[in-house]
C-alpha positions as CSV (number, residue, x, y, z in Angstrom):
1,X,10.8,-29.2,12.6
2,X,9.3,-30.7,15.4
3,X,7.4,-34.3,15.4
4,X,3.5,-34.0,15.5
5,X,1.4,-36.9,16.3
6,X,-1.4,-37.9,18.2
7,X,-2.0,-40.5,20.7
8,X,-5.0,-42.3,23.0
9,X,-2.7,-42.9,25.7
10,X,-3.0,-41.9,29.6
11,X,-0.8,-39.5,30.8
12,X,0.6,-41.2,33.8
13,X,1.9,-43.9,31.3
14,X,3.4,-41.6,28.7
15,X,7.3,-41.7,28.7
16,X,8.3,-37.8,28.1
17,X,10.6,-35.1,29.3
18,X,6.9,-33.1,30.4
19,X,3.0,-33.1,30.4
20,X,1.3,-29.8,29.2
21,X,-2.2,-28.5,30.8
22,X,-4.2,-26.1,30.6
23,X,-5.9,-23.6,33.2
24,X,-8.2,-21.0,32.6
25,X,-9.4,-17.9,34.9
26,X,-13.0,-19.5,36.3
27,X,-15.1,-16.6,34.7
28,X,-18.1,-18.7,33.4
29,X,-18.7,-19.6,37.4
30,X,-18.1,-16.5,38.2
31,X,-15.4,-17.3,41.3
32,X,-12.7,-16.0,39.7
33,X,-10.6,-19.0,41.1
34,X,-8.3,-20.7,38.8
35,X,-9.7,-23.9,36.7
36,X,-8.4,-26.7,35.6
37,X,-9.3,-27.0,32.0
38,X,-10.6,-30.0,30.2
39,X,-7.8,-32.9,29.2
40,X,-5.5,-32.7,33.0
41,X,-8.3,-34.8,34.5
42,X,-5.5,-37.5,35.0
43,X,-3.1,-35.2,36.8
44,X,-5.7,-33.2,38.7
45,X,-6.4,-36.4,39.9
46,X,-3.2,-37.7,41.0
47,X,-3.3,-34.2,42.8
48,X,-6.2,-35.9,44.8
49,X,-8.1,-32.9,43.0
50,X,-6.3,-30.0,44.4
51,X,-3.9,-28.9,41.5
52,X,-5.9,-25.8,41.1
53,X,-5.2,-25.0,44.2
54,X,-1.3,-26.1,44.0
55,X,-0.9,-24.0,41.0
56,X,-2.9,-20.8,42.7
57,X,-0.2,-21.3,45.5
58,X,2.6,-20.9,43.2
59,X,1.5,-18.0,41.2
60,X,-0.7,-19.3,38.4
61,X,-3.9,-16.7,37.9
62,X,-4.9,-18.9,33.9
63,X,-3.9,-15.5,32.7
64,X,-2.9,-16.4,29.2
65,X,0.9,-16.7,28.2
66,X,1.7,-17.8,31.4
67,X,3.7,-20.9,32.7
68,X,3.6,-22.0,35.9
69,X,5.9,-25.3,36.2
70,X,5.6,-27.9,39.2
71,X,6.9,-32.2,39.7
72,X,4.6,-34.0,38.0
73,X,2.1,-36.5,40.5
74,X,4.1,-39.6,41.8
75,X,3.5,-42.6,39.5
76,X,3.8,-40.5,36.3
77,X,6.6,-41.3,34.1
78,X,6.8,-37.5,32.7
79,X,8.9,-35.5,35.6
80,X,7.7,-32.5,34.8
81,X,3.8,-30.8,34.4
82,X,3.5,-27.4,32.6
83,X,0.4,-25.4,33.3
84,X,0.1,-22.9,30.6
85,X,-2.9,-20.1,30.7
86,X,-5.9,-20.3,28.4
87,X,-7.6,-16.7,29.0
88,X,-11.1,-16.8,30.6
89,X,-13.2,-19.7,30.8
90,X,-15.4,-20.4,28.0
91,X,-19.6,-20.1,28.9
92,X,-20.8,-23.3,30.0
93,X,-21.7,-25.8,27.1
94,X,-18.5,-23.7,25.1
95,X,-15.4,-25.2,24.0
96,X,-12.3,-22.9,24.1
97,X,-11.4,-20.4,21.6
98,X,-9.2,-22.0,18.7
99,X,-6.5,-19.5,19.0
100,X,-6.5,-19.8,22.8
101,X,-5.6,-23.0,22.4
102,X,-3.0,-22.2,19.6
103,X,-1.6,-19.1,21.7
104,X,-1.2,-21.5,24.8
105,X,0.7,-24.5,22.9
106,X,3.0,-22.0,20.9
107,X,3.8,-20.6,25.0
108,X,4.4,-24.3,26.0
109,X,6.6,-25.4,23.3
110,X,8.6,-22.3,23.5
111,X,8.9,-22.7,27.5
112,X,10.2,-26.4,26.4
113,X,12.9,-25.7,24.1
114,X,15.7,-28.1,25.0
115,X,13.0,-31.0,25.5
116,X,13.3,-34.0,23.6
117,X,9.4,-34.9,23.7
118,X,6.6,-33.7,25.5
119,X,2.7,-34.5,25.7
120,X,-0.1,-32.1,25.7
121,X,-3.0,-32.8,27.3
122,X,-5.0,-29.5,26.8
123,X,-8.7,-29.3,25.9
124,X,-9.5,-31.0,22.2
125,X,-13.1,-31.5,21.7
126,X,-12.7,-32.1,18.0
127,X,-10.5,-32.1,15.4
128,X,-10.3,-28.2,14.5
129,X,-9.0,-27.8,18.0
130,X,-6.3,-30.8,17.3
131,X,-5.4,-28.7,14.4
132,X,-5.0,-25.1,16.5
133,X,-3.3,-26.7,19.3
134,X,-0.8,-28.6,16.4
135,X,-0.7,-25.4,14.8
136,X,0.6,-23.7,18.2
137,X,2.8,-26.2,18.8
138,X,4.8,-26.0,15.5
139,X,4.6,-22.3,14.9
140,X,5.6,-22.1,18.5
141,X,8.6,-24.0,18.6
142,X,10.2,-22.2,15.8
143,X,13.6,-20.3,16.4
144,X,16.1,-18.8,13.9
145,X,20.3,-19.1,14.6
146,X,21.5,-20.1,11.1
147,X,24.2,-17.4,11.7
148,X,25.3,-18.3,15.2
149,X,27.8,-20.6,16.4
150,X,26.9,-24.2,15.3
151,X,23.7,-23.0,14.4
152,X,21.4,-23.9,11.4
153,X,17.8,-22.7,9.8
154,X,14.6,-22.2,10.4
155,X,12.9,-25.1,13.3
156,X,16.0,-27.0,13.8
157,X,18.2,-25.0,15.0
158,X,19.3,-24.2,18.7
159,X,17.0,-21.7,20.5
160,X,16.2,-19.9,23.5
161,X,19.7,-19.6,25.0
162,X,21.3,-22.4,22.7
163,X,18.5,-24.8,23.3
164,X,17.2,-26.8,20.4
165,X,13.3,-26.3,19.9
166,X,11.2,-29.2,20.9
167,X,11.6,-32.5,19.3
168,X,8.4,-33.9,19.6
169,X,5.0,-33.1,20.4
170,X,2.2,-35.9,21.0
171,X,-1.3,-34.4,21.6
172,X,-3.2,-36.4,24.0
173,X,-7.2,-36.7,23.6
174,X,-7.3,-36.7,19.6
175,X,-8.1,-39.7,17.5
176,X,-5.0,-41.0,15.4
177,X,-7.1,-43.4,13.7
178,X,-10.0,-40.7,12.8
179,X,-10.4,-39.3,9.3
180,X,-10.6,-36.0,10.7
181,X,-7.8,-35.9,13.3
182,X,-5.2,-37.4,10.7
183,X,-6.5,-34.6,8.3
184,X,-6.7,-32.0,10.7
185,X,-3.0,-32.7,11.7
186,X,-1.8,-33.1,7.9
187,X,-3.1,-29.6,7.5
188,X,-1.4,-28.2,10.3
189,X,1.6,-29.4,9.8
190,X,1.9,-28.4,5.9
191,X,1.2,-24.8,6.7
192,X,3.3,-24.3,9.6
193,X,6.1,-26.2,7.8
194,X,5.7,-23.7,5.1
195,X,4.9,-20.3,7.5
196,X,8.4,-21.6,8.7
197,X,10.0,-21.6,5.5
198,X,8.7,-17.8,5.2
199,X,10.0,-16.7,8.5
200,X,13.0,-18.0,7.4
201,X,13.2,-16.0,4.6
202,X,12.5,-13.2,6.5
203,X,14.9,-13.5,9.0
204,X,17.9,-14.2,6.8
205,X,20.2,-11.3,6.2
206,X,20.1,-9.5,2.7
207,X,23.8,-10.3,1.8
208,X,22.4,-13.5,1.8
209,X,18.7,-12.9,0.2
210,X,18.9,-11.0,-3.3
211,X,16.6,-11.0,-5.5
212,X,18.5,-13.7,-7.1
213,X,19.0,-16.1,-4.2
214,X,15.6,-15.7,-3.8
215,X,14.5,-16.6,-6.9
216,X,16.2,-20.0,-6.8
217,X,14.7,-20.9,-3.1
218,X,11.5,-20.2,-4.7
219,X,12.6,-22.3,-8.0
220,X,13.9,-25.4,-5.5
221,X,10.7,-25.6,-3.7
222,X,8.4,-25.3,-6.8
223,X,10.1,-28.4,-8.6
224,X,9.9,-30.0,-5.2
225,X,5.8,-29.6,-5.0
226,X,5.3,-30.1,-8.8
227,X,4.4,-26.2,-8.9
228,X,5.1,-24.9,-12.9
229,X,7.8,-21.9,-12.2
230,X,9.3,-19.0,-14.3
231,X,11.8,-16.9,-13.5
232,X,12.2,-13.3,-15.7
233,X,15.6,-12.5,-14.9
234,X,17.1,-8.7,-16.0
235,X,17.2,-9.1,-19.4
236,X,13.7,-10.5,-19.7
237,X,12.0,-7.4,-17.7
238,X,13.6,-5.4,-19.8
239,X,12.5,-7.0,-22.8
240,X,9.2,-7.4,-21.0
241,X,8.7,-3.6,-20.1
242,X,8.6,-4.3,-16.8
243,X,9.6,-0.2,-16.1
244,X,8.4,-0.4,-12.3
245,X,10.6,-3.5,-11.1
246,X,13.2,-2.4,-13.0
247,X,13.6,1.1,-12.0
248,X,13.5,0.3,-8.4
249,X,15.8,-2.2,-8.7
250,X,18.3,-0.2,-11.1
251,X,19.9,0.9,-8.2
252,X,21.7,-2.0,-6.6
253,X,24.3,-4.2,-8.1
254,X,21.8,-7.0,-7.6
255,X,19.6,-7.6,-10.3
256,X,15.7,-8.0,-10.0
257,X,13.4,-11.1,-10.5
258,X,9.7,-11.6,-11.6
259,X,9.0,-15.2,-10.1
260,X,5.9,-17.0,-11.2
261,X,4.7,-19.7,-9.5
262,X,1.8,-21.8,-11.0
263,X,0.1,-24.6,-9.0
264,X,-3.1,-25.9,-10.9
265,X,-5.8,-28.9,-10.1
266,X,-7.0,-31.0,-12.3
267,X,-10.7,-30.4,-10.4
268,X,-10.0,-26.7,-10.1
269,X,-13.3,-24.2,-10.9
270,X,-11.6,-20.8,-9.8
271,X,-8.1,-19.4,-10.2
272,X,-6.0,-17.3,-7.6
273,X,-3.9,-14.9,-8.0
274,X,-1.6,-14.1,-5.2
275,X,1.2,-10.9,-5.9
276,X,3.8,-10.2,-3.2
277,X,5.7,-7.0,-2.5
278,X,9.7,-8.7,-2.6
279,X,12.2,-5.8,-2.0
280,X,15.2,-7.6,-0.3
281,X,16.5,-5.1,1.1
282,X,14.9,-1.3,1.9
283,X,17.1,1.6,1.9
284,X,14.5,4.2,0.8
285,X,17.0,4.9,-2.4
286,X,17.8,8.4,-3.0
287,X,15.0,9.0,-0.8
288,X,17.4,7.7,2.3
289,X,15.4,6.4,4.8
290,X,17.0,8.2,8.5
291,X,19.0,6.6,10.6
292,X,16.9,4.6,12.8
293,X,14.5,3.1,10.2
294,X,16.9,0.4,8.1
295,X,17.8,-1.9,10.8
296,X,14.8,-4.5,9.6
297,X,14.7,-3.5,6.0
298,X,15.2,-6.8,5.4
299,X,11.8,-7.9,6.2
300,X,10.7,-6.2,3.3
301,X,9.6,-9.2,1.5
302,X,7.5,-10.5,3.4
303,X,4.8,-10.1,1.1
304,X,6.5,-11.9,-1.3
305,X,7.3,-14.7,1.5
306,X,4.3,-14.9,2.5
307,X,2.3,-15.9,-1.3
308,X,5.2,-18.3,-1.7
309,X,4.6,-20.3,1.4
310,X,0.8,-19.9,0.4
311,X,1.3,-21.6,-3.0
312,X,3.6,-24.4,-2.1
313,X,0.8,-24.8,0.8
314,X,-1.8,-25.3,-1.5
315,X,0.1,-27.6,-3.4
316,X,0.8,-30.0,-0.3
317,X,-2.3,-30.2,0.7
318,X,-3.8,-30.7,-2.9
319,X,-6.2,-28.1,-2.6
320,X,-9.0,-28.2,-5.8
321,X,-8.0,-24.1,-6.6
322,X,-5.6,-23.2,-9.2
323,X,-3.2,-20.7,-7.4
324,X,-0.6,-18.5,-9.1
325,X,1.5,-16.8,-7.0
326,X,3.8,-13.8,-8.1
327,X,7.1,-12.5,-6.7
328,X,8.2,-9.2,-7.3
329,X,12.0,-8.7,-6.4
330,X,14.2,-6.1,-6.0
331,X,16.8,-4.5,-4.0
332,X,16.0,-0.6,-3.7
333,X,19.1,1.0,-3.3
334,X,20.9,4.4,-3.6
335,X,23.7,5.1,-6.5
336,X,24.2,6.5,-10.1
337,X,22.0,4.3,-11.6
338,X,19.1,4.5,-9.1
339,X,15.7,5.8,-9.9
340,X,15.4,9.9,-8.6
341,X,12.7,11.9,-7.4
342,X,11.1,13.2,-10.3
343,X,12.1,10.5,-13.0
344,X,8.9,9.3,-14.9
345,X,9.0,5.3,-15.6
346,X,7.3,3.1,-17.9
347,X,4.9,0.3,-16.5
348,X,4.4,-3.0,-18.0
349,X,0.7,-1.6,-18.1
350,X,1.9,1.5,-20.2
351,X,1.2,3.7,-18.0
352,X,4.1,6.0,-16.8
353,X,3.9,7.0,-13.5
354,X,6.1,9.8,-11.6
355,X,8.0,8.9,-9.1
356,X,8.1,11.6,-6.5
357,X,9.7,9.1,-3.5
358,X,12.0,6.5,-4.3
359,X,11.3,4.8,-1.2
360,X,8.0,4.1,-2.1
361,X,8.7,1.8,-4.2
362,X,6.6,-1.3,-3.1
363,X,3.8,-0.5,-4.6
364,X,6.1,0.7,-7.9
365,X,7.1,-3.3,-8.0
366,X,3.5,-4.6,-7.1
367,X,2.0,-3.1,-10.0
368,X,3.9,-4.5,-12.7
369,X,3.5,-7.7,-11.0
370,X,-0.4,-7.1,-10.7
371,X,-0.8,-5.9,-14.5
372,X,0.8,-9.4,-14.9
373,X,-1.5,-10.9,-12.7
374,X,-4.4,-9.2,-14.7
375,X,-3.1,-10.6,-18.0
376,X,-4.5,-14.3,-17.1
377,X,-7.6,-13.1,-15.9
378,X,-8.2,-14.9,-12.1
379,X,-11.2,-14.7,-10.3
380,X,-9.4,-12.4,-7.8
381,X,-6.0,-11.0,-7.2
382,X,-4.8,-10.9,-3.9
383,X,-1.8,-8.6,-3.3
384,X,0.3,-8.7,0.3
385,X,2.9,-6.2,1.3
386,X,4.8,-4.3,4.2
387,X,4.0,-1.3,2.1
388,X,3.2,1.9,4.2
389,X,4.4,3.0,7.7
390,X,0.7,4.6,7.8
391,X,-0.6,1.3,8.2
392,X,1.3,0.7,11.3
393,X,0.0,4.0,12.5
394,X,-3.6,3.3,11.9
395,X,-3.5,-0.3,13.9
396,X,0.1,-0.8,15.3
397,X,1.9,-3.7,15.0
398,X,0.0,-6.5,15.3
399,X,-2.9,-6.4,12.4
400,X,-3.0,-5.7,8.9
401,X,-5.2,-3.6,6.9
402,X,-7.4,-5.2,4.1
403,X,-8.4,-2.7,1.1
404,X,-10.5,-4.3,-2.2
405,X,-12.3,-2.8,-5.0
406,X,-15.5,-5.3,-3.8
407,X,-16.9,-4.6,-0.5
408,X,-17.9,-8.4,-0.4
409,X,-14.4,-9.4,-0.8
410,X,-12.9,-8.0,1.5
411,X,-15.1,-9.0,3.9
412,X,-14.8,-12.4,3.3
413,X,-11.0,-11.9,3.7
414,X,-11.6,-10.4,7.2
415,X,-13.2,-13.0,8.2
416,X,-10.9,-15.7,6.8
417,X,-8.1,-13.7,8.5
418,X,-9.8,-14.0,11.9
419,X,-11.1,-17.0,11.7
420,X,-7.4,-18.3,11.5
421,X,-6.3,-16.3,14.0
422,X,-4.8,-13.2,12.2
423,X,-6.0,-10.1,12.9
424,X,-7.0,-7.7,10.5
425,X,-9.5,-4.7,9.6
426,X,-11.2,-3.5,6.8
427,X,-10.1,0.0,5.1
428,X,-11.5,2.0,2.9
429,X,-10.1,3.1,-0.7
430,X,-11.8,6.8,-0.9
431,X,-11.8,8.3,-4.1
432,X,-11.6,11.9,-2.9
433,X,-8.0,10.7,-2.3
434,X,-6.9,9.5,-5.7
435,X,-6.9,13.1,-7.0
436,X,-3.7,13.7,-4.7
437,X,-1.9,11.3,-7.3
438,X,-2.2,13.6,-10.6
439,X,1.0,14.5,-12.2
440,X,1.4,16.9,-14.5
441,X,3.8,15.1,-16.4
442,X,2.7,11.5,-16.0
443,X,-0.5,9.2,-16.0
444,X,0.3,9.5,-11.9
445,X,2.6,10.0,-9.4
446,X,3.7,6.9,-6.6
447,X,2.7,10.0,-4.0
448,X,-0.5,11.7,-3.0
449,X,-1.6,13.4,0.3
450,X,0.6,12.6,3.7
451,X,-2.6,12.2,5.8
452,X,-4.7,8.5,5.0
453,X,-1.1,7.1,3.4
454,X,-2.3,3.6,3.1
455,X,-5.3,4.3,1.9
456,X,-3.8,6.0,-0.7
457,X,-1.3,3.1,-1.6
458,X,-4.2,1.4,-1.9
459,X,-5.6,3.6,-4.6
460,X,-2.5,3.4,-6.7
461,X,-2.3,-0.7,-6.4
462,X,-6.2,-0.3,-8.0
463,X,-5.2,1.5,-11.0
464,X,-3.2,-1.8,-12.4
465,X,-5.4,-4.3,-11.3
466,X,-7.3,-5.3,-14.6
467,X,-10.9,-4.1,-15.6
468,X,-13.4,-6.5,-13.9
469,X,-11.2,-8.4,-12.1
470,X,-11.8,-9.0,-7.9
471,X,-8.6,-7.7,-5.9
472,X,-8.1,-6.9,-2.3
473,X,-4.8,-5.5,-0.5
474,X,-3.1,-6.9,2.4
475,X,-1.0,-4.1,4.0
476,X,0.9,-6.4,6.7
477,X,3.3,-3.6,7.4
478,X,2.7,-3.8,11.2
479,X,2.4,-7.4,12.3
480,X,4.9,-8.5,9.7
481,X,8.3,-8.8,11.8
482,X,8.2,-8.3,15.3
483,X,10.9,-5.7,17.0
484,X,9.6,-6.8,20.9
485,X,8.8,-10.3,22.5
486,X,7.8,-13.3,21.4
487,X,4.2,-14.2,22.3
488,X,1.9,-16.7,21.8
489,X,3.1,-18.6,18.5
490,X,4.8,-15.9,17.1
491,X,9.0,-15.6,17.5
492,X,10.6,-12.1,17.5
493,X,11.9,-11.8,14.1
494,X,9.8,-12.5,10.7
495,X,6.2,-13.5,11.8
496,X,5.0,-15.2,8.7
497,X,2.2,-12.8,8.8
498,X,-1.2,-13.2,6.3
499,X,0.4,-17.2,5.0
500,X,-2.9,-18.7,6.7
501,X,-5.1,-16.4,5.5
502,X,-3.6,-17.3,2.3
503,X,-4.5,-20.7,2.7
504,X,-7.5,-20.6,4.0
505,X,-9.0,-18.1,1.1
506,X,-7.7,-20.7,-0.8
507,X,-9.6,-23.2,0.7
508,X,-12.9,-21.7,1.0
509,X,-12.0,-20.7,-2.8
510,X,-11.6,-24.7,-3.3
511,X,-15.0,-25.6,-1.5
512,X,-16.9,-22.7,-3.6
513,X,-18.4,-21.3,-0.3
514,X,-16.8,-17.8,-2.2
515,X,-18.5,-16.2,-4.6
């Protein structure tokens, strides 16, 4: 993981391999010419005031994502200065977006793989925008090759074309010795430590990630944070009636797991519930997925990744919430003993539900895990899941579709999500649609109508959530793991998606600005 720390020091003085600015486009003026963004003042300066010009000459337009690289000024002790674009320029008397800012160091520290230590000297008028930029930095320096050649996990590893990901990062402008600052970087670095820890998950192959391995990551980490953990293994589902975990994971020779992870404060007022969708591996079962549409099955626990990172976050950073987090795993695969089209199961609710598609079975694991939930009665239940491909279709890859049986609720998560730089949209959970779910032979069916597919997930999630009880669904189907690029902060591969909104619900939760 890469070194965080911040520093008062000039950047003409600072030994490292590099020295970060920012430039924006010079909207607010309306020129259009490139700016210089606050923080470079010191290598503008050395540039007798014309960088903006030198950087114009080479290409750079403050268009954000990209890099323009030139010597640094004579005298400076970094060799290197890396202009990275911020978007537009903020209106006058504005600071810079916080997820500019964390889009822009996640760019740098990528472009800087292979750098032992570099300083960035981008725009921090106060501690939230240490904490973005530190964010940025961390998330953006992240690269997975545990299964290449001399490789290893997760942030220390070799990256970009066997480089190792940035060493260490020193943020110029902030205040080491400020309350704020040092908390402000604390925070950033606990949740992007532990974002990494879920893309890592993510990214490793299932013959390595079963249900079982799982389990034991998840039981390591717990003892680690002081988090209270229990683990139902097979026999205890069974015994349990857990008919929904079990008969998607009845298929494949590796057994399924109920995690439960409990962190609770002493100063706690509200409980949280956070249930995550954890099917190792995806092959649709008897309802084969096509040829085409397994390749990234594995990232099909990334809803359970993504409360566990969430909960051991809340933990580090002592957060006044109780949080339970719960992780349903299975592996849905296709033999003899798999679940068929047309079998009826048992839910740890009692409910028996048809099962029309074996390969939805997501929402077939989340609801034993949210009758669970129920059984403890938290102040909401929060449930996060790749679940439907509708969801993808609705708003494409890169944000996630929030559903709740409170219309207050799920606002406040929208705007938690944004605010940390996830995007996401409200959905609705029409009722007209639940009527597509009735079986004549069961309580419901896992299917209704083709058209408004996640909407209709949704719909069968709410039937287990417990009477009274505040619940919203994440459907991160889209900007879970990303096929293209990397941009920004986020790496090609497992993205980590809805961990900080996560936190910060939790948070807000903590400070009782939620209901």
């Amino acid at each position: 993981m890469t070194a965080l720390t911040l520093s008062t020091a000039a950047a003409p003085g600072l030994r490292a391999d590099a020295i970060v600015i920012g430039v924006a486009k010079g909207t607010a003026s309306g020129s259009g010419d490139l700016v210089v963004a606050p923080g470079a003042e010191a290598v503008d300066k050395a540039y007798e005031g014309r960088l903006a010009g030198v950087l114009e000459t080479l290409g750079a337009s403050g268009a954000e994502g990209e890099v323009t690289k030139l010597p640094a000024p004579s005298g400076f002790k970094a060799p290197l200065v890396v202009a990275v674009g911020l978007g537009p320029e903020p209106e006058k008397g504005a600071g810079y977006d916080p997820e500019a800012l964390r889009r822009a160091a996640g760019v740098a520290a990528r472009a800087l793989a292979g750098s032992k230590k570099a300083a960035f000297a981008l725009p921090l008028a106060d501690a939230g925008d240490a904490a973005a930029t530190g964010e940025g930095v961390l998330l953006g320096a992240y690269s997975f090759d545990a299964y290449k050649e001399n490789g290893s996990s997760g942030s220390d590893t070799k990256g970009k074309n066997g480089k190792a990901p940035l060493a260490e990062a020193v943020l110029l402008g902030g205040k080491p010795r400020d309350a704020a600052h040092k908390a402000a970087i604390a925070r950033a670095t606990a949740v992007s430590e532990e974002l990494n820890r879920a893309r890592d998950l993510i990214n490793t192959p299932p013959n390595d990630l079963d249900p079982e391995a799982f389990a034991a990551i998840a039981h390591a980490a717990a003892k680690e944070h002081g988090i209270k953990v229990q683990v139902l293994d097979e026999k205890a589902l069974v015994k349990g009636g857990y008919g929904g975990i079990l008969g998607v994971g009845g298929g494949s020779a590796a057994t399924p797991r109920l995690v439960k992870l409990s962190y609770t404060s002493s100063k706690a007022k509200k409980h949280l519930a956070f249930v995550g969708k954890g099917i190792t591996y995806d092959s649709g079962g008897i309802s084969l997925k096509p040829a085409g549409h397994n390749e990234t099955m594995k990232c099909d626990m990334s809803g359970a990744a993504a409360v566990f990172a969430a909960v051991v976050a809340a933990a580090r950073l002592k957060l006044q919430v109780n949080v339970t987090a719960w992780l349903a795993l299975a592996e849905n695969m296709p033999s003899g003993s798999a679940v068929r089209p047309g079998d009826v199961l048992r839910m740890y609710s009692g409910k028996t539900v048809e099962v029309l598609n074996t390969d939805a079975e997501g929402r077939l694991v989340l609801a034993d895990a949210l009758w669970a939930a129920s059984a403890e009665k938290p102040d909401a239940i929060i449930d996060v899941a790749t679940l439907t491909g509708a969801m993808v279709l609705a708003l494409g890859s890169r944000t996630f579709g929030v559903m709740a049986n409170d219309d207050a609720f799920r606002t406040a998560l929208h705007e938690a999500a944004e605010e940390v730089g996830e995007p996401a949209w409200p959905m609705p959970l029409p009722e007209h649609l639940r009527k597509g779910m009735d079986s004549p032979v069961a309580d419901i069916a896992n299917m209704g109508e083709r058209m408004g597919g996640g909407l209709v997930a949704g719909l069968f999630l709410k039937e287990f959530v417990g009477e009274g009880i505040t619940w919203a669904h994440l459907d991160i189907a889209g900007p879970a793991f990303n096929e293209g690029g990397p941009f920004g902060y986020t790496p090609k591969g497992g993205t980590g998606s809805a961990v900080r909104t996560l936190v910060r619900l939790a948070e807000l939760t903590a400070a009782g600005d939620l209901g």
